[in-house]
C-alpha positions in Angstrom: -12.8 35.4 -90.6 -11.7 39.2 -89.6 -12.1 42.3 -89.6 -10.8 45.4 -91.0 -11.2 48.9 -89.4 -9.5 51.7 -91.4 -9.7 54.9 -89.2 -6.5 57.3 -88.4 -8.0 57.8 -85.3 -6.2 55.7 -82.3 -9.3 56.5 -79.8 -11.9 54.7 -81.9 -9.7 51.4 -82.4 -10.0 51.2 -78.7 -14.0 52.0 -79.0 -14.0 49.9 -82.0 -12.1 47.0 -80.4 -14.2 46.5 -77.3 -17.6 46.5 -79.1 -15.7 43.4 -80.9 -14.6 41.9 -78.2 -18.2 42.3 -75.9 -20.3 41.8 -79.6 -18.4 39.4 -81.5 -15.7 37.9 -79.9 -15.0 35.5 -82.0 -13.9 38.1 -85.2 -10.6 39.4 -84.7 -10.8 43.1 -85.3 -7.3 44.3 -86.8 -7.1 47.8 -87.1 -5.6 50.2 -89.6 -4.2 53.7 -89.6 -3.6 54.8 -93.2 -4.9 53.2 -96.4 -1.8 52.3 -97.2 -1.5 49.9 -94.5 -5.3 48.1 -94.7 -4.2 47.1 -98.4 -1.1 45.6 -96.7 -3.4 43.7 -94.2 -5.6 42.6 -97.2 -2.7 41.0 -99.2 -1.1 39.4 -96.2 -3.7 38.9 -93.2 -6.7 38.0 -95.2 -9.2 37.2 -95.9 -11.8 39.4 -93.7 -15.4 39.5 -93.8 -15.8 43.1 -92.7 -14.4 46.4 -93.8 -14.9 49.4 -91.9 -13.8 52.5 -93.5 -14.0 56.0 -91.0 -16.0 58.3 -93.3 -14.1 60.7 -91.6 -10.8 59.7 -92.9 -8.0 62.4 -94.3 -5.7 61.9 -96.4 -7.2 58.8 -98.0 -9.4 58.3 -101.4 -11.7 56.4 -99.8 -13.0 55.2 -102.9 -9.7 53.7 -104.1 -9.6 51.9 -101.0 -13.3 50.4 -101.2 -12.1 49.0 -104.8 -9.5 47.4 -103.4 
């Protein structure tokens, strides 16, 4: 079971990857910079129970991804 945080900023992966760590250690949290690269994650480092998407995310049709 893991995680999937899509965000194309590197400062909240560390925010993001602490509140894991102190919250739920036991999920992995593996983090993404483009949508490109979570679908990547999906069809080789699945499966994950969470997906976090950054609403504030550029570049990305964020619904495209939450189809995936």
């Amino acid at each position: 079971m893991k995680a999937l945080f899509i965000c194309d900023n590197k400062e909240q992966w560390e925010l993001y990857t602490n509140l894991f760590k102190a919250h739920f250690p036991k999920i992995p949290l593996v983090c993404a910079i483009k949508g490109e690269d979570a679908l990547n994650y999906l069809q080789f480092d699945g499966p994950f129970s969470m997906f976090l998407i950054d609403a504030e995310l550029k570049d990305e049709e964020r619904n495209l991804l939450s189809i995936a």
